[in-house]
N, C-alpha and C positions, 0 to 999 in steps of 0.2 A: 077423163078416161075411167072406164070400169075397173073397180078393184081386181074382177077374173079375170081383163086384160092384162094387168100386170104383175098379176100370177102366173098365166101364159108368159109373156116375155121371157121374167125369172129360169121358168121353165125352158123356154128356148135358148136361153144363155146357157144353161146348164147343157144342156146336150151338144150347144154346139162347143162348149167345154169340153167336152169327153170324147167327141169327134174330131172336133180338129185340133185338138192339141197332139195329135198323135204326129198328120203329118205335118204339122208345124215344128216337132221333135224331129225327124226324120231328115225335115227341108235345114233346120238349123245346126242339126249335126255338119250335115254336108257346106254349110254357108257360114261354120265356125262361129254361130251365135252364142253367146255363153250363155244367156237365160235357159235351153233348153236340157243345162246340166246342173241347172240350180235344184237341189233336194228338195225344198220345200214345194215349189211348182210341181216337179215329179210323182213325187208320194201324194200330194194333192190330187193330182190328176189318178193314179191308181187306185184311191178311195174312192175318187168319184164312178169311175166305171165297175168297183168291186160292190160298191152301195145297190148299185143298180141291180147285177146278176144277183146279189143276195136276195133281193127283193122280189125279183124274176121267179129264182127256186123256190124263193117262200112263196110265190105265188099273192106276193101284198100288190096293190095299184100302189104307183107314184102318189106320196101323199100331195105333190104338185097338183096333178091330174083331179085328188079327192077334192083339194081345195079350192084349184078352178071351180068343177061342177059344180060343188056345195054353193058359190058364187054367183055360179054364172045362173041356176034355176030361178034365184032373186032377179035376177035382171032382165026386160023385156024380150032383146033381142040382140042378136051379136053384131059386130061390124068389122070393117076391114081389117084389122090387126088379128080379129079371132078366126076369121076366115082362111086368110092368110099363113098363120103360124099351125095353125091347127092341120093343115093341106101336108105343111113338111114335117110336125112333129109325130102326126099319129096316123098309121096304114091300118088298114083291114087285113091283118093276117092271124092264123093261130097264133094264142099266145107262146106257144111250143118253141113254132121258126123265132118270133122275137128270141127268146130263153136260148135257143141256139144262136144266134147272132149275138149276141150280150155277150156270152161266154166264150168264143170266140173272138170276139173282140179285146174281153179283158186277157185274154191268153196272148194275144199279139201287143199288149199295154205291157202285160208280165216281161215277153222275152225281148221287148226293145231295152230295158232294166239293164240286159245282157248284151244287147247288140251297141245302146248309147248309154251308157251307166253314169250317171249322175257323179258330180263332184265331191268331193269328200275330202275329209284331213284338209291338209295345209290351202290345196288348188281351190279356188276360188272360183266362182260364178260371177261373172259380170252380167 
């Protein structure tokens, strides 16, 4: 497997980190999971999508993304896993609407903080 495929992956894991841990939060509140009130998962999950919008505003590329290409120019040609992951990780839109949907997003990451607040002191996370 090409090194840029499993930088892609990486990649792919990560967002789908930042995507569906929300409503995997959400589904878990409601289905009394304890992991979705563990701190450490939480605030992990909040960097991951504050990482993102900072980069957004800054206006930087995903150094994932830099790393694929740099990768992926060495190598002949792509194949099913880059095809594939690349169809659901990257749309042709302004970079604007992304910037707007990132920030957005992490705003709904912020006030779930308040709607499903994380465990603390004594209570425990299972």
């Amino acid at each position: 497997m090409p090194l840029a495929d499993i930088v892609l992956m990486i990649h792919f894991l990560y967002v789908l980190f930042v995507v569906g841990s929300l409503p995997a939060i959400w589904l878990g509140a409601w289905l009394k999971w304890g992991f979705v009130r563990n701190p450490w998962f939480r605030y992990l999950h909040l960097a991951a999508i504050l990482f993102v919008v900072v980069e957004s505003l800054m206006g930087v590329v995903c150094p994932l993304t830099v790393w694929e290409n740099t990768l992926r120019q060495a190598a002949a040609e792509g194949g099913f896993i880059q095809h594939w992951l690349h169809r659901m990780l990257f749309y042709n839109v302004p970079e604007s609407v992304l910037t707007v949907v990132y920030v957005l997003f992490a705003g709904l990451v912020a006030m779930t903080f308040k709607w499903i607040p994380p465990a603390h002191g004594n209570r425990r996370s299972r």
